[in-house]
C-alpha positions as CSV (number, residue, x, y, z in Angstrom):
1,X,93.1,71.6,120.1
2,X,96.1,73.9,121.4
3,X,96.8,77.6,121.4
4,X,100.4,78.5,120.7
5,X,102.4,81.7,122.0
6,X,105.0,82.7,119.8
7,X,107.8,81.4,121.7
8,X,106.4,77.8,121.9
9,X,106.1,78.2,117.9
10,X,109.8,79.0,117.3
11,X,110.2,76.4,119.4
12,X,108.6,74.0,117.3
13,X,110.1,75.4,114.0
14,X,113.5,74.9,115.1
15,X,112.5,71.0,116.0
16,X,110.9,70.1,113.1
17,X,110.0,72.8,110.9
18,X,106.8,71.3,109.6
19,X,103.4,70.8,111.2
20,X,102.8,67.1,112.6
21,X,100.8,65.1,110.0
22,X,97.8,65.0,112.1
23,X,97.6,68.9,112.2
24,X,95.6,69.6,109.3
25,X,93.5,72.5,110.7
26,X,95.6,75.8,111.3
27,X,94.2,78.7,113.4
28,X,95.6,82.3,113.1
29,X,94.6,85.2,115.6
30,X,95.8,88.5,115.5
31,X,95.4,91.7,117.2
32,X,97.5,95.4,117.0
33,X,98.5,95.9,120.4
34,X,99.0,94.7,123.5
35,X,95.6,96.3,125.4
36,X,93.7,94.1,122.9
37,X,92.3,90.4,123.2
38,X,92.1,87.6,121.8
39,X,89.4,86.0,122.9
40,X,86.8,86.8,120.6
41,X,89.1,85.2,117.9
42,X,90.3,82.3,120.1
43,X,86.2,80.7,120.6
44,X,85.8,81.5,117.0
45,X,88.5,79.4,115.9
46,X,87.7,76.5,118.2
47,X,84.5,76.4,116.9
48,X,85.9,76.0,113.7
49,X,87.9,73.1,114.4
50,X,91.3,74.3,114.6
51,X,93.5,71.6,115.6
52,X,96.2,74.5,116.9
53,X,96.1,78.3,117.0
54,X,99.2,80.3,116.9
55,X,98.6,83.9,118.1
56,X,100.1,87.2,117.3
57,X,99.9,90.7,118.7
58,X,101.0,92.9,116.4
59,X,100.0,95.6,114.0
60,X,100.3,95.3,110.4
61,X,102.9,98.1,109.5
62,X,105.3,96.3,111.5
63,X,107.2,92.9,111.4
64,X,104.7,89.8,112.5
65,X,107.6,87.1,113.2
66,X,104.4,84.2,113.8
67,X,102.7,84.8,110.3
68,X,105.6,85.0,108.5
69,X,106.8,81.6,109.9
70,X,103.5,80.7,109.8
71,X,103.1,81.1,105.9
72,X,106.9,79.7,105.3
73,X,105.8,76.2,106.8
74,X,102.2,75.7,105.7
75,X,102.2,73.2,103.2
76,X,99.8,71.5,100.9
77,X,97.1,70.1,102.3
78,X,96.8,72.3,105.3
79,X,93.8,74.5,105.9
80,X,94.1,78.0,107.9
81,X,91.5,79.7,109.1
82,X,91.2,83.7,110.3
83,X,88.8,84.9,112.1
84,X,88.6,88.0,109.4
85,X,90.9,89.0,105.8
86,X,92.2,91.9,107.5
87,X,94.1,89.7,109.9
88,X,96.1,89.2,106.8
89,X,97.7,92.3,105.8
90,X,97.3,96.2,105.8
91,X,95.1,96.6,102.9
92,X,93.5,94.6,99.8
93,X,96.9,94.6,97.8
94,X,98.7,93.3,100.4
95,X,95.8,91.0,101.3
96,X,96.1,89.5,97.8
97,X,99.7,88.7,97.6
98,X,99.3,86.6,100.9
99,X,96.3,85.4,99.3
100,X,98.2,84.4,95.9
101,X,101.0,82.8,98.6
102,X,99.2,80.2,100.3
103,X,96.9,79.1,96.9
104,X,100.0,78.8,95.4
105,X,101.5,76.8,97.8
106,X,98.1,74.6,98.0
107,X,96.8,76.0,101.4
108,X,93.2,76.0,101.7
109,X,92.3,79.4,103.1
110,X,89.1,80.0,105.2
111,X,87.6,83.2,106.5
112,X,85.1,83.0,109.3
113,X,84.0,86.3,109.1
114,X,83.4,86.9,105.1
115,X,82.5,83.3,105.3
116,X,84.9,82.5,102.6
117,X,86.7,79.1,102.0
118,X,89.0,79.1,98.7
119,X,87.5,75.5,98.4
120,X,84.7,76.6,96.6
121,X,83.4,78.1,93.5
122,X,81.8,81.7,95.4
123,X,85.3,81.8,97.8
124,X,87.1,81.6,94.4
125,X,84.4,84.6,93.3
126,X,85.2,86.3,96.0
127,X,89.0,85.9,95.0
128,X,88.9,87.5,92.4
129,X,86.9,90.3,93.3
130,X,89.4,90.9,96.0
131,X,92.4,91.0,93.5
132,X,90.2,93.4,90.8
133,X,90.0,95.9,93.7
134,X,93.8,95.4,94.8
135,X,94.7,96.1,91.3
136,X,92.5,99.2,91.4
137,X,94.2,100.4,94.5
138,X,97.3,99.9,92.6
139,X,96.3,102.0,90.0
140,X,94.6,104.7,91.7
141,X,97.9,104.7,93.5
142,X,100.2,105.0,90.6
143,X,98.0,107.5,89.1
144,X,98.0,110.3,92.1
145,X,101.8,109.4,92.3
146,X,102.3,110.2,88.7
147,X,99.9,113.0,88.9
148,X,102.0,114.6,92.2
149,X,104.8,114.3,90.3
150,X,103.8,116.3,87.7
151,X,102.7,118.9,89.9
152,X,105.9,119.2,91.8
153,X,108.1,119.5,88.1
154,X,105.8,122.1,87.1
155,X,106.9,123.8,90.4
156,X,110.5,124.0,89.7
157,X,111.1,120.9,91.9
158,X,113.3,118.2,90.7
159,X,113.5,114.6,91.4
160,X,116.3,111.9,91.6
161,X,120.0,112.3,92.4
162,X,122.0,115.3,90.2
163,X,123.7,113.9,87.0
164,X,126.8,115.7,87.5
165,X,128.6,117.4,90.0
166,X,131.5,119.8,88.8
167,X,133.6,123.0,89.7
168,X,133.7,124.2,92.9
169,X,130.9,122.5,94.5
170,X,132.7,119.3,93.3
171,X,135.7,120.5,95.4
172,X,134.3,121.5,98.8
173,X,132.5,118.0,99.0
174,X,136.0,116.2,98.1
175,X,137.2,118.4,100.9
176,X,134.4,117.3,103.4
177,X,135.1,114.0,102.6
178,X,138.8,113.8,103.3
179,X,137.6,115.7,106.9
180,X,137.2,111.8,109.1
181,X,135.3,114.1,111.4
182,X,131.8,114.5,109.8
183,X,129.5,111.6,108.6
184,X,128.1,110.4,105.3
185,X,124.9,112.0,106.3
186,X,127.0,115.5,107.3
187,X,128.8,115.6,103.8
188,X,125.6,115.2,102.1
189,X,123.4,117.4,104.1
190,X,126.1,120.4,103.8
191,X,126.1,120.1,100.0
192,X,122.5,120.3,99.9
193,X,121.5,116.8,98.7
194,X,119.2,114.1,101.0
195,X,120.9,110.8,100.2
196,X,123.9,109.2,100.9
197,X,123.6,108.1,97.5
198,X,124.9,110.7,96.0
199,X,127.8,110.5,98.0
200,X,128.8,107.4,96.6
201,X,127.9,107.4,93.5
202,X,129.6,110.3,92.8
203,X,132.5,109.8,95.0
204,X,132.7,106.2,94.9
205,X,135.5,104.7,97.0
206,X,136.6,108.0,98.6
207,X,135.6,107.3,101.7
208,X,137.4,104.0,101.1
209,X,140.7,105.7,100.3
210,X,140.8,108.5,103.5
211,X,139.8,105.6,105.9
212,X,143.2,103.5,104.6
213,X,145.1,107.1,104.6
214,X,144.2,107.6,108.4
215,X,146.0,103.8,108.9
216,X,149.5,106.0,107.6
217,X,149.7,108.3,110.3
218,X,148.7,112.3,110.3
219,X,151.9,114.0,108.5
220,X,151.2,111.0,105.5
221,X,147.3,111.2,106.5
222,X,147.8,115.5,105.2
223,X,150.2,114.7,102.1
224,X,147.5,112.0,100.9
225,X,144.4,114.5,101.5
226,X,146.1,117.3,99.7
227,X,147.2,114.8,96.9
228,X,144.0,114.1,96.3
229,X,142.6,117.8,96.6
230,X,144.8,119.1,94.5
231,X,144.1,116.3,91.7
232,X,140.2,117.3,92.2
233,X,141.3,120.8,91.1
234,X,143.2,120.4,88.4
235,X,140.2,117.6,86.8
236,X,137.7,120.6,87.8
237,X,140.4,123.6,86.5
238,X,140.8,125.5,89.4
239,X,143.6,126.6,90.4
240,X,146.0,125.5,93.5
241,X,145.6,129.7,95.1
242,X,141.9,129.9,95.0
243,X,141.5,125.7,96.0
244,X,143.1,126.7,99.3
245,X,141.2,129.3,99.6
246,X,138.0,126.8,99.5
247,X,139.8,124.7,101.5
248,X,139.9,127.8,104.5
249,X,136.3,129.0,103.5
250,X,134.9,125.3,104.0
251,X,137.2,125.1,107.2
252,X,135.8,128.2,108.5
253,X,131.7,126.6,108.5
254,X,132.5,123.5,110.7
């Protein structure tokens, strides 16, 4: 029996990319942060049998490069053991889906600590108990979203991005746009809205069409921005005296 760091497991994956056919017994230990150990895990799994044991340290809420390639290469056949389900994932949903992964894949799954083993009938009871509660969470979920929702609209708050955007508001965002100084994120903040998404989908290819302008040089790099301007006017009917005044008022707030 071998322990594994991660570096001799990418190692390996690179190689081969498959566990050798003699390694039937898989060991997985996982802790959040660097001040824990391992140990406790590391006997547990020996006792079990492992016949390797890759180890992690690594919270949940964040990337774990070893599980993920760990559940990418187990293939039928192979059995993994955790010390404990919560090595697994964050909570019970996301417990299940790795859960559903490696049945689906044919990986016997055993848990020291719940003292489950997805070979038999109760660690299949015990399955499905697991999913019934992640599907409660689910719902519980969906329900105080919905609810907050609700809440919020009856507030006066609204949700999503705006379905139009006309008249002069149109106008002073064309006119941050065609400025090369400020960002995405400036020209959305300044006309009120959170996402860049807005931005383009309202806008879309803009951006596009001032960043080949700026190739031109500046006197063509002007003549294209006002071009453009002065089209946004006229499709918004306003005319050329008060878009130049926008055009100084926005100036004026940079």
């Amino acid at each position: 029996m071998t322990t594994a760091t991660w570096t001799e497991f990418d190692t390996y994956i690179q190689r081969n990319y498959k566990f050798p056919a003699d390694c039937r017994v898989i060991g997985y230990a996982r802790v959040s942060t660097d001040d824990q150990e391992l140990n406790l895990q590391i006997a547990a799994l020996k006792d079990a049998g492992c016949d390797r044991i890759y180890l992690e340290k690594q919270s949940t809420r964040k990337t774990r490069p070893v599980f993920e390639n760990l559940k990418d290469i187990c293939r039928e056949g192979v059995k993994l053991i955790v010390w404990r389900l919560d090595r697994l994932g964050r909570d019970i949903a996301d417990m299940a889906t790795t859960v559903q992964h490696f049945c689906k894949n044919g990986v016997q799954l055993v848990s020291l600590k719940e003292r489950l083993d997805l070979d038999s009938a109760a660690g299949m009871l015990m399955l499905h108990i697991m999913f019934a509660f992640a599907q409660y969470e689910r719902d519980l979920t969906r329900e105080r979203t919905i609810a907050g929702m609700a809440e919020a609209k009856r507030q006066g708050k609204k949700f999503g991005q705006p379905s139009e955007i006309h008249g002069e508001k149109r106008i002073r965002m064309m006119i941050d746009i065609w400025n090369p100084i400020l960002t995405n994120r400036q020209i959305t903040e300044r006309a009120g809205y959170k996402s860049t998404a807005t931005l383009f989908n309202h806008f879309a290819g803009e951006r596009g069409k001032v960043k080949q302008a700026r190739k031109q040089g500046k006197i063509e790099f002007k003549k294209l921005r006002m071009k453009a301007l002065e089209e946004c006017a006229k499709a918004e009917g306003v005319s050329i005296r008060r878009l130049n005044q926008i055009i100084k008022e926005t100036e004026s707030l940079e």
